[in-house]
C-alpha positions in Angstrom: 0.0 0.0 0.0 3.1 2.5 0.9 4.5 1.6 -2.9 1.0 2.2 -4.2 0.5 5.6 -2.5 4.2 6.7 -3.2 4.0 5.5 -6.9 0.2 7.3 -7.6 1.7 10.6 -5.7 4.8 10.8 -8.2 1.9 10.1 -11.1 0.2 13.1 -9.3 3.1 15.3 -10.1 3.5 14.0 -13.0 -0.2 14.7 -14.1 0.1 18.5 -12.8 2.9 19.0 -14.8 1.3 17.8 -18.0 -1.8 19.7 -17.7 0.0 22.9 -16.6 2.2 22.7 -19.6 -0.9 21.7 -21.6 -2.9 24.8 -20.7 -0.3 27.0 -21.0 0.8 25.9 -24.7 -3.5 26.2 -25.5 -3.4 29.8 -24.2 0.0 30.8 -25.8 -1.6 29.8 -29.1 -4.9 31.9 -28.8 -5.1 34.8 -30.6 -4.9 37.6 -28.6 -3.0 38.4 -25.5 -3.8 40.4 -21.9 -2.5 43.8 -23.5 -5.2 43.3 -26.4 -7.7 42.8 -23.4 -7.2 45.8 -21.4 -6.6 47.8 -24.0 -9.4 46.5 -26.0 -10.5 48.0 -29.8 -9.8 51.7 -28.8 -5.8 51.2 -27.7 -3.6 52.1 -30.8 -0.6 49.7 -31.2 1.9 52.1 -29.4 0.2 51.8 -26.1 -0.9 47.7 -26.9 2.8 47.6 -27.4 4.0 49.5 -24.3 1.5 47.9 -22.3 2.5 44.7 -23.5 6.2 45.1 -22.4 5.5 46.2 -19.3 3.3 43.2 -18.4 6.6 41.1 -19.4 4.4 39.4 -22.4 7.5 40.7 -24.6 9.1 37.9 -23.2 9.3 34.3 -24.7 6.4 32.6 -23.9 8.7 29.4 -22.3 11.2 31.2 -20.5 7.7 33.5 -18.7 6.4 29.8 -18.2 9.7 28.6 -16.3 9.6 31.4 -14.6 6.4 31.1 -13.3 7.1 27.5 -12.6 9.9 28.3 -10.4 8.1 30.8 -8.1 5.3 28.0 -7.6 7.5 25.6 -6.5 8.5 28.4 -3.5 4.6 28.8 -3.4 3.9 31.5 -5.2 1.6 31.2 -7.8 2.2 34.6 -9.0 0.8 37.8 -9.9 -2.5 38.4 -11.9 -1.6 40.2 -15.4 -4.9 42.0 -15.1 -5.4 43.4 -11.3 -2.1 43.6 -10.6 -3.1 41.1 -7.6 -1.7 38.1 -6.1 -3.6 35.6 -7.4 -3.5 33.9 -4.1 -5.3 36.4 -2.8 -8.0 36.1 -6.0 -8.8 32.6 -5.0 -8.7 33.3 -1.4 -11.8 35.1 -2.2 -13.4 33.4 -4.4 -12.8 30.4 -2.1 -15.4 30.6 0.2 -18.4 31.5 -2.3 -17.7 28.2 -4.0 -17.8 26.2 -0.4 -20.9 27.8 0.4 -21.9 26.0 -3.1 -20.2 22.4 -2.6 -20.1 22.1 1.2 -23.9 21.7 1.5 -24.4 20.1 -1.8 -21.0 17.3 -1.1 -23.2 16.9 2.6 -26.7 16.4 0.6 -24.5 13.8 -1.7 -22.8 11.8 1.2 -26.2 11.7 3.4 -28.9 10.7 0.7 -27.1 8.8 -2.1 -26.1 5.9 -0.3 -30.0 6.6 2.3 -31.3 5.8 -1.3 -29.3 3.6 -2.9 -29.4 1.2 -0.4 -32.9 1.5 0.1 -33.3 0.4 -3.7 -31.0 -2.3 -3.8 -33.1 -3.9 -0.7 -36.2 -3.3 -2.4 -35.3 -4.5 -6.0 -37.7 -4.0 -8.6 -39.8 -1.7 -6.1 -41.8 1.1 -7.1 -39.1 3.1 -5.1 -36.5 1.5 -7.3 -37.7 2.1 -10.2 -38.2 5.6 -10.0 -34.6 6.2 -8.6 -33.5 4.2 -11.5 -35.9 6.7 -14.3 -34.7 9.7 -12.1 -31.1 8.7 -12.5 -31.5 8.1 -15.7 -33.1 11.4 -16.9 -30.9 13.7 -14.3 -27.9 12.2 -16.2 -29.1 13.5 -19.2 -30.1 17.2 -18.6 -27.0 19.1 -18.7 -26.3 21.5 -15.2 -26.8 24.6 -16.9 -29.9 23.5 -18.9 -31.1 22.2 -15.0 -29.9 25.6 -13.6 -32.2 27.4 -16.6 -35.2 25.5 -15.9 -35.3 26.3 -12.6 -34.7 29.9 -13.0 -37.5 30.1 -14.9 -40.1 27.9 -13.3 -39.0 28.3 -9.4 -37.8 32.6 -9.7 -39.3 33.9 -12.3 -42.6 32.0 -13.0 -43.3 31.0 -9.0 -41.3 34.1 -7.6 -40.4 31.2 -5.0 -36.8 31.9 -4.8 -34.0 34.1 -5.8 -32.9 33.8 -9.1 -28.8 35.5 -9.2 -26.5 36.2 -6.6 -24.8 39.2 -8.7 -22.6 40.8 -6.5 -23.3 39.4 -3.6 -20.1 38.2 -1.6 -19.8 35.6 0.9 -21.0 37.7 4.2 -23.9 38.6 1.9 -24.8 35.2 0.7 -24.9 33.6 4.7 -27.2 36.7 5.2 -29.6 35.9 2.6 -29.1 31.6 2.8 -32.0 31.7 0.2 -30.1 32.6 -2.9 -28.2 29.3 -2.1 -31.0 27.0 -2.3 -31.5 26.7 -6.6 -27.6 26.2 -7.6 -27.0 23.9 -4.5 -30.0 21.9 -5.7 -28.7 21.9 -9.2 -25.0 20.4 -7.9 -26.8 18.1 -6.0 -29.0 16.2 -7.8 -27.0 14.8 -10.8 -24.7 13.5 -8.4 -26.9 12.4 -6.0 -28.5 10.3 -8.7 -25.5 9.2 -10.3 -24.0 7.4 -6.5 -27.5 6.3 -5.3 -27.5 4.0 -8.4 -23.7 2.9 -8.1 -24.7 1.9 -4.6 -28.6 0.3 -5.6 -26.4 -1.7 -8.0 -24.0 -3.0 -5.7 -26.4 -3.6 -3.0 -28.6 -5.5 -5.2 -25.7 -7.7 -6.0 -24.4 -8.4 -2.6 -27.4 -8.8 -1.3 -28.4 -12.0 -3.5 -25.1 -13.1 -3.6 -24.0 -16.8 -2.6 -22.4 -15.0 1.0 -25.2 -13.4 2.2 -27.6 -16.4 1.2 -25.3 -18.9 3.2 -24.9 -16.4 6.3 -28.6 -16.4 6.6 -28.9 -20.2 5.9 -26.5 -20.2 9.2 -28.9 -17.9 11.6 -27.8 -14.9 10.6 -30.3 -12.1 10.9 -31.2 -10.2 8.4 -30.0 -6.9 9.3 -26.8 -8.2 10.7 -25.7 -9.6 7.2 -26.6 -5.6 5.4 -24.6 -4.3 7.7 -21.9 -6.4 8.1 -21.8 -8.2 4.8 -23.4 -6.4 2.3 -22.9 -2.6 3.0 -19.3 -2.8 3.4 -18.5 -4.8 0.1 -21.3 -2.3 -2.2 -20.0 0.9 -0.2 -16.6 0.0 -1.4 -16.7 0.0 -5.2 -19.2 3.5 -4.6 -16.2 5.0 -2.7 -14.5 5.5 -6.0 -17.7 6.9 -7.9 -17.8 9.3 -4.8 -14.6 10.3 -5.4 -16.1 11.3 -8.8 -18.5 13.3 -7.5 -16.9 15.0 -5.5 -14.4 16.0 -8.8 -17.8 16.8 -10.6 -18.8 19.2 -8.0 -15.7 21.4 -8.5 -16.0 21.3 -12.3 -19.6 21.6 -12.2 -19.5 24.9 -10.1 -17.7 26.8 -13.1 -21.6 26.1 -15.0 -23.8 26.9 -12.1 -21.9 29.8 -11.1 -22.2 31.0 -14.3 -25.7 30.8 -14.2 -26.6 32.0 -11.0 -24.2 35.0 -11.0 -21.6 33.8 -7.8 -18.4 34.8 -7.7 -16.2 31.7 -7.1 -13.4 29.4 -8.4 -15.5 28.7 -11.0 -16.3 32.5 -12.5 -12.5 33.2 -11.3 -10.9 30.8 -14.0 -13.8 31.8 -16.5 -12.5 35.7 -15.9 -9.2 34.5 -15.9 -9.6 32.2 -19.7 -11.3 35.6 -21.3 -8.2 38.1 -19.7 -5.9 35.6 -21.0 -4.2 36.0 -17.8 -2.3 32.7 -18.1 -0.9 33.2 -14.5 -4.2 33.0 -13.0 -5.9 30.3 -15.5 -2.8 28.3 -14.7 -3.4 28.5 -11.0 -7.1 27.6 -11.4 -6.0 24.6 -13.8 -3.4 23.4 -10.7 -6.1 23.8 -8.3 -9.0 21.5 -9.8 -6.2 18.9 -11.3 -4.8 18.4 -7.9 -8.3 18.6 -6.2 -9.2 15.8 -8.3 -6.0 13.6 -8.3 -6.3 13.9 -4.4 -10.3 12.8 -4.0 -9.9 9.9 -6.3 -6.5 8.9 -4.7 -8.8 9.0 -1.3 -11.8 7.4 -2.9 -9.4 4.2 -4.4 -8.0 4.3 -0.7 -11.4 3.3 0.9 -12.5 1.3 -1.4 -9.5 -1.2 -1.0 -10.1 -0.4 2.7 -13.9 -1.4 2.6 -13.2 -4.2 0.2 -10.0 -5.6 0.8 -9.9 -8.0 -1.9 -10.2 -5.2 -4.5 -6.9 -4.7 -5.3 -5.8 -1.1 -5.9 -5.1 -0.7 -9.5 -1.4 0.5 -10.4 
């Protein structure tokens, strides 16, 4: 297990790299650069040109890259070619608007997908299992932002139920007016929710008729006694690694609900950040998500060989 966790870590670094180097090659090569931003249609060349130079986007676009690199590695993640900021500090703020999102949306996830799925997988070819299965199903289908739309416009603007935006609103504002949360959390929830509660139906399901848990009952085992210590653990384990997904989709699907709903987060931070063509900060972004997500599935292939022990963690 040490090898296994030593080898996926050096993998991990490995991984970062690539996608840092991959995203800044893609934004080297669109057209355009920061100085065209700011200076937009009405700058004349001169000033494009002087502005340009004094951002350092004169420069080679390896050696700026390097350069960058180097000052991450001390842990900076440098300076935003737009504000003038650290971005540190950008995502510092941003930060805590996207955990208002994914905090109660990852604690919806974790309480009712597995509440459900199990639920289902006991009651095979219920009425409750089937519609977990069609809702599944159809929530898998609908894109986030077409979710997000429709529930604009039936919930805020046709019902006048709830809030429809939270432009401008910062994170002080949005624990003062909890409302506003309610539609986008709803929106992260529910496709994930789906997507685990059938992972975990399925597995249930399967355990639950399998040869084990037939002969532990032919032995005077109760019921209950086999779920919990037979069947849960071994369907739970496998799920631990689609969690592990989720939890990755929640960060990549907050850049498409924020958009929507008008927060200010991670997600609107590297959207900003792609349009600017500040490569310092959309590099940042990209290292933050890629490492979120190398670390919750390393964690998610971790319990699941700890749930399951004869799963073998892959190499």
């Amino acid at each position: 297990m040490r090898r296994y966790v030593l080898r996926r870590c050096l993998l991990a670094l490995v991984q970062c790299l690539v996608v840092l180097v991959a995203v800044f090659a893609v934004g080297s090569l669109l057209p355009g650069d920061t100085a065209d931003v700011l200076r937009g249609e009405l700058g004349t060349p001169q000033q494009v040109s002087a502005l340009r130079t004094r951002l350092g986007l004169d420069r080679p676009a390896w050696p700026r890259f390097w350069h960058w690199l180097g000052h991450l590695l001390t842990g900076d993640p440098g300076t935003s070619l737009t504000t003038g900021l650290p971005v540190a500090d950008d995502i510092g703020r941003r930060v805590g608007v996207t955990l208002l999102l994914g905090a109660p949306a990852l604690l919806l996830v974790t309480v009712l997908a597995p509440l459900l799925g199990t639920a289902a997988g006991l009651r095979e070819g219920s009425r409750a299992d089937r519609l977990l299965t069609t809702a599944a199903v159809v929530l898998h289908a609908v894109p986030e932002f077409v979710l997000g739309l429709l529930l604009v416009a039936s919930v805020s603007l046709a019902a006048g139920l709830l809030p429809a935006t939270a432009v401008g609103m910062d994170t002080a504002a949005l624990l003062a007016r909890p409302s506003v949360l309610v539609l986008p959390v709803t929106v992260l929830t529910a496709r994930h929710m789906c997507d685990l509660a059938r992972q975990i139906r399925a597995g249930v399901a399967a355990e639950r008729h399998g040869p084990v848990a037939a002969h532990l009952e032919l032995l005077g085992m109760r019921r209950r006694t086999v779920v919990l210590r037979h069947v849960l653990p071994n369907a739970l384990g496998p799920a631990a690694q689609q969690y592990a997904r989720c939890v990755e989709g929640l960060l990549g699907g907050a850049v498409l609900v924020e958009a929507v709903f008008g927060f200010r987060g991670l997600g609107d931070g590297f959207v900003t950040a792609v349009q600017n063509r500040d490569l310092p900060e959309v590099q940042a972004y990209a290292l933050l998500f890629t490492g979120t997500a190398i670390a919750v599935n390393l964690a998610g292939d971790l319990v699941a060989h700890r749930l399951a022990p004869r799963r073998e963690p892959a190499a």
